[in-house]
C-alpha positions in Angstrom: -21.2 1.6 -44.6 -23.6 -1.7 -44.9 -21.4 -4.3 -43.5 -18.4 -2.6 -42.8 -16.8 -2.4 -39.5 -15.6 0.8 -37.7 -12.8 0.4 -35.2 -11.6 3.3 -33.0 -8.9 3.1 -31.5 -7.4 6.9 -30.4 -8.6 8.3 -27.5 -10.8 10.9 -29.2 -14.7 9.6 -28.6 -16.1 8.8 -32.3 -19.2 7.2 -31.4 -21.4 9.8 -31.5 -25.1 8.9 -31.3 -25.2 9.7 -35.5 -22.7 6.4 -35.9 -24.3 4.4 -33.6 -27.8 4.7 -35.6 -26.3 4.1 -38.2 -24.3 0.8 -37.9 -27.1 -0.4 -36.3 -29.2 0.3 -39.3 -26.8 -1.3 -41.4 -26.1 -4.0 -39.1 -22.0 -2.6 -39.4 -19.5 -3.7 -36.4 -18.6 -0.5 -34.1 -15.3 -1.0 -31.9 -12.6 0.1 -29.9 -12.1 3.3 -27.5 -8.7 3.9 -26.7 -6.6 1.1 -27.1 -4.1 2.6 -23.7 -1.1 0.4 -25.6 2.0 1.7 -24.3 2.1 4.1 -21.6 -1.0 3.9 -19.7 -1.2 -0.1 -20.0 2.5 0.5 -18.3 0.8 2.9 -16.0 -2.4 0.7 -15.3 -0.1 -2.5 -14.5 2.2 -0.6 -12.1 -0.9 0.8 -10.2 -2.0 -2.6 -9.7 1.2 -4.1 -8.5 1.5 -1.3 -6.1 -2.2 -0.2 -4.8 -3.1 -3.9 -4.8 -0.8 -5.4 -2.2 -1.2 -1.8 -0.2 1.7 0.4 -1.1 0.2 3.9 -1.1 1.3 5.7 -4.2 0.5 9.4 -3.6 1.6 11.1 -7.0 2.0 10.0 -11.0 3.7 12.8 -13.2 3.7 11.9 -16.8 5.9 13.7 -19.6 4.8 12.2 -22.8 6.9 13.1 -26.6 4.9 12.4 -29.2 5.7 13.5 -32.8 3.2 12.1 -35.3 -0.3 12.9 -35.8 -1.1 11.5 -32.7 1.3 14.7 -30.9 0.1 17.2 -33.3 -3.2 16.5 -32.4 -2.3 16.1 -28.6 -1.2 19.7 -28.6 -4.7 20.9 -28.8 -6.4 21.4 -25.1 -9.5 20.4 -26.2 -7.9 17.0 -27.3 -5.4 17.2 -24.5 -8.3 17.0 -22.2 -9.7 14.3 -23.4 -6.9 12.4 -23.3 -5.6 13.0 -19.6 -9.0 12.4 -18.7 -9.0 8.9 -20.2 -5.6 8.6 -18.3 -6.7 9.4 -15.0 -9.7 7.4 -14.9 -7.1 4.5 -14.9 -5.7 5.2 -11.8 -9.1 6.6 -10.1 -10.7 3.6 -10.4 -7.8 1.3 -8.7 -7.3 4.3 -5.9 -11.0 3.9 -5.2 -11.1 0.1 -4.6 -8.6 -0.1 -2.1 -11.0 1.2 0.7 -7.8 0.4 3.0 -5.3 3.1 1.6 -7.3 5.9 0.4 -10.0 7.5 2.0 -13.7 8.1 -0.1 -13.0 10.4 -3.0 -9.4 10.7 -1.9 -7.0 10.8 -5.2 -3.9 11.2 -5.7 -1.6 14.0 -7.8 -1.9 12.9 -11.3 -0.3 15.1 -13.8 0.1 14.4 -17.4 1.8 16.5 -19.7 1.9 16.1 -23.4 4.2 17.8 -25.9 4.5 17.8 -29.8 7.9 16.9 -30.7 8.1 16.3 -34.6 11.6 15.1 -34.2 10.3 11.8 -32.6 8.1 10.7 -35.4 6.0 7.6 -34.6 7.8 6.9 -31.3 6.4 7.9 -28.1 8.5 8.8 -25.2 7.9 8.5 -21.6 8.4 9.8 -18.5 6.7 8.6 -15.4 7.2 9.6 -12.0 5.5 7.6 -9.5 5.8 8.7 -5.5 5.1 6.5 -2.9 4.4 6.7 0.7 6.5 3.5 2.3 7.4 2.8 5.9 7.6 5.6 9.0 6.2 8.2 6.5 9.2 7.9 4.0 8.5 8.5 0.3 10.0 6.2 -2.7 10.3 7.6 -6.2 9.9 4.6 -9.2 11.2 6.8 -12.5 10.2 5.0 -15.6 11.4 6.0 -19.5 10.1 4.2 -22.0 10.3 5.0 -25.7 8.1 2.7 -28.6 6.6 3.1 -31.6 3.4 3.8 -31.6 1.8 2.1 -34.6 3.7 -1.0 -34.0 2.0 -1.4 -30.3 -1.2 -0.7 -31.5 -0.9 -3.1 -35.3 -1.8 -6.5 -33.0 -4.8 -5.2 -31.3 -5.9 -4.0 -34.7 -5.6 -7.0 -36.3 -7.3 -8.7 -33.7 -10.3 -6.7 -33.9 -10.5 -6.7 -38.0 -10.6 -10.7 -37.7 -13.0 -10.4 -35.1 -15.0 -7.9 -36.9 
């Protein structure tokens, strides 16, 4: 491992304390966590255009298809977990800096549900749902589908981070 890089890029936590030692011994390049190309880079955008100019969005649902590795290995709660914890922390964050909107510790219904479609292959599909509270206590639906391959979103950040590296 002496003076190789290791970039992450899945949502799955590799850099266990074992790694870290290690490329530091070896004065190796660690990177990436997540690269959030397609879906929740939609969903983190959309927040911002919504939360920031103080339209109260009140509920996200997310239906994601996934039929690669990535979906196989989706299927699993433990990974599952993981990963709708990385994509609620998105949308905590904004919620909790418009002091305006949201009350302290106030969040909103965030629901992500991921299924293993082998049919798909490397594309991802999309569902979002995002409910809004708008004037005299009316609600606005935004429905989003959005299909991509996966690998292809993610290929430029890669290369980015091997010529950085």
């Amino acid at each position: 491992m002496e003076n190789v890089p290791f970039i992450n890029g899945s949502p799955h936590n590799t850099f266990v304390l074992g790694l870290i030692d290690l490329a530091i011994k070896r004065n190796s390049l660690i990177g990436g966590d997540d690269f959030k190309s397609g879906q929740t880079k939609m969903k983190f955008v959309l927040v911002d255009f919504l939360v920031g100019p103080d339209i109260k969005l009140t509920s996200i649902v997310s239906y994601n298809h996934l039929g690669n590795n990535d979906g196989m290995n989706m299927s699993g709660p433990q990974t599952f977990w993981s990963m709708e914890i990385s994509k609620s922390n998105v949308v905590d964050d904004m919620v909790a800096s418009n002091a305006i909107l949201y009350e302290p510790r106030e969040h909103l219904d965030h629901v992500v549900v991921i299924k293993y479609v082998p049919y798909v292959g490397d594309s991802k599909r999309a569902m979002d749902e995002y409910t809004l509270e708008i004037f005299m206590g009316g609600q606005s639906t935004i429905v989003l589908h959005n299909t991509c391959k996966d690998s292809l979103l993610a290929a430029p950040i890669i290369l980015d981070l091997v010529l950085l590296a």
